[in-house]
N, C-alpha and C positions, 0 to 999 in steps of 0.2 A: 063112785068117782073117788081116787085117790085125792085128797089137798095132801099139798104140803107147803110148809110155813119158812119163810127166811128174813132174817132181817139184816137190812143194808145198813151201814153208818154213812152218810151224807154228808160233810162241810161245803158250805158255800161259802164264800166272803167275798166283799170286793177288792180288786185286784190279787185275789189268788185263785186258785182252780177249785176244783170240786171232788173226791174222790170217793171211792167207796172200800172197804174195808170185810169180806167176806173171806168163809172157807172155800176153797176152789179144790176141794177133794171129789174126781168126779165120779157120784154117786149114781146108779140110776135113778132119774125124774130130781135131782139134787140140781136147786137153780145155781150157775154160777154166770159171771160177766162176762159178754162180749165185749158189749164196748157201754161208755157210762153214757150216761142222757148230757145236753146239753143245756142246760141251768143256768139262766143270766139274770143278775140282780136288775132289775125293772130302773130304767133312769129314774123313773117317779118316785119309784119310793127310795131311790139312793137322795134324791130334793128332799124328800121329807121325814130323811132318817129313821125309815123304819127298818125294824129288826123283828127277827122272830122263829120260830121252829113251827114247821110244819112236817104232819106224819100221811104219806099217803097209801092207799090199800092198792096194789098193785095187781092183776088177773094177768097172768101169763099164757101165751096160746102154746102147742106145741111146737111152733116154726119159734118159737124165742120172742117173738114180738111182742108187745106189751097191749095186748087188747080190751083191758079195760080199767078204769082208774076210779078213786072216792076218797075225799079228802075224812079220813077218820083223826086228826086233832087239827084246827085250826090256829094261825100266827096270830091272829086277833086283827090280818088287815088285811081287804079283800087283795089289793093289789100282790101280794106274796104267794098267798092260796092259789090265787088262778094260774100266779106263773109257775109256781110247784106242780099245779096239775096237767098244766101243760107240757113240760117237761118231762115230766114222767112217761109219757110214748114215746120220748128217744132212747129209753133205755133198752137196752138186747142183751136177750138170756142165751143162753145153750139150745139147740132145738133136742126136742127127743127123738128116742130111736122110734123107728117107725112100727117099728114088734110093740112100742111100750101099752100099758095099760094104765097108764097116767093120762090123764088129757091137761084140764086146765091149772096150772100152780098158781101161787099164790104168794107175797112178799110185803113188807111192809117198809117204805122207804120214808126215813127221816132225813127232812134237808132244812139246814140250819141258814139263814141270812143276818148274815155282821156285816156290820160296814168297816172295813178295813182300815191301813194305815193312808194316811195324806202325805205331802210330798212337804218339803221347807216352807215353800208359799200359801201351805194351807188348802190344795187342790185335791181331790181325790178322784180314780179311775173307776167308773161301772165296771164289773166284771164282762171282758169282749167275749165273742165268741170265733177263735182262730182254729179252723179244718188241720186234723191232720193229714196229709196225703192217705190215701190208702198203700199205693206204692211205697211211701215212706216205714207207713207201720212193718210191709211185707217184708222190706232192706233193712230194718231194724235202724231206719237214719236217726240218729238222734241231734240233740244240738242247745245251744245257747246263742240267745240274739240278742241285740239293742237296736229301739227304734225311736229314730228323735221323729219328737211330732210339732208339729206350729199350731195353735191355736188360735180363735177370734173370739173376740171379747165375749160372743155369747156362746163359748167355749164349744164350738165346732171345730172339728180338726178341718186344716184346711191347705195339709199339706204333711208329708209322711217322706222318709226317707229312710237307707239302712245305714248304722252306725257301727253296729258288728256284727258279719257276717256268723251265723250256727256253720256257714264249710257247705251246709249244701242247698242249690240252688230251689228247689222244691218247697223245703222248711222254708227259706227267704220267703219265697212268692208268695205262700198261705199268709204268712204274717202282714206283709204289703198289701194280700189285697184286701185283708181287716181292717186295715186300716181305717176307711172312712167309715165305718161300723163303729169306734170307739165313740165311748160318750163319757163327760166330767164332772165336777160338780166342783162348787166352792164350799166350805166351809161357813163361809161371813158372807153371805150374797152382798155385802155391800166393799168384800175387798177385790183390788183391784191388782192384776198380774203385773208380778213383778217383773216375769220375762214373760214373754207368749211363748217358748219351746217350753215341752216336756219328754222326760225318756222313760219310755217301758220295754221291761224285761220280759222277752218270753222266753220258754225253756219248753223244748218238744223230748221229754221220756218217757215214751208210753202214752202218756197223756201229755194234754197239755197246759203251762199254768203260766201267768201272766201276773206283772206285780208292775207300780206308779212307784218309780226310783224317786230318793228323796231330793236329788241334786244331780247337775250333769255328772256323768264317769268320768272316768281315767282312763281309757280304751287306746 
């Protein structure tokens, strides 16, 4: 059996995206990216400010799917670990040719968890998790949004609106309907909100990444 070894560069943080960072030279049995895994900092451990880097050992099948997973370093806190490993089956490789003599590949993905920037009030965003269309990927739609949210005290969103349109109505909708999916956290669990609205930015290129604006726009 051919192995062959690749290593991904992974950033996560909260309120930004996650990316990875590879040679896309296509080799034969050379792993490259379909699409990246979906990787969301755990509300709980955004509460208790954990951080950390996790490396996981990745088995690729030949269809691209991600068939088997092993955490080879641990962040030092179970809640990270399991969501890295979790995570890690969304990821999709290339499939091989069907002549090849390669079977199972192999990669090693490091994903890092920062807790990101906070807003003026000292509020910070879990990183969401917003669908790209697949139609959208296929029309190459791209775009930038603003989305004001209302919050309640025990910082559930509890109400979502658009404030600037990305131009296409598809990108809108995906964003919208995350909406109730967002999750927050305070800073000072004993401070108390100055306004209940917050605005976040998504940005659909490719991918897509999401950031907790410091202060209303100018739109």
């Amino acid at each position: 059996m051919v192995m062959r070894h690749l290593v991904l560069v992974v950033m996560l943080a909260v309120g930004s995206s996650c990316w990875a960072d590879v040679d896309a030279q296509h080799e034969p049995g050379k792993l490259v990216i379909v699409s990246s895994g979906n990787v969301r900092y755990p509300a709980a451990a955004a509460h208790q400010r954990l951080s950390g880097k996790v490396n996981v050992r990745l088995r690729v099948a030949p269809d691209g799917a991600v068939s088997k997973v092993a955490l080879v370093q641990s962040s030092g806190h179970k809640l990270l670990d399991d969501q890295a490993l979790i995570a890690a089956f969304t990821w999709k490789f290339n499939p091989l040719p069907k002549n090849s003599e390669t079977r199972d590949r192999f990669a090693i993905l490091p994903i890092t968890f920062e807790e990101g920037p906070l807003d003026g009030d000292g509020f910070g965003l879990v990183l969401p998790y917003v669908r790209y269309p697949l139609l959208s990927r296929m029309l190459n739609e791209k775009g930038r949004l603003i989305l004001k949210v209302r919050l309640s005290e025990s910082l559930r969103v509890e109400e979502g609106s658009m404030l600037l349109s990305s131009g296409f109505d598809r990108l809108d909708s995906a964003a919208l309907a995350a909406v109730k999916d967002f999750s927050f956290f305070r800073k000072n669990e004993n401070e108390r909100m100055k306004s209940e609205w917050r605005y976040i930015e998504i940005i659909f290129d490719g991918e897509v990444s999401s950031r907790l604006l410091p202060s209303a726009p100018d739109v």
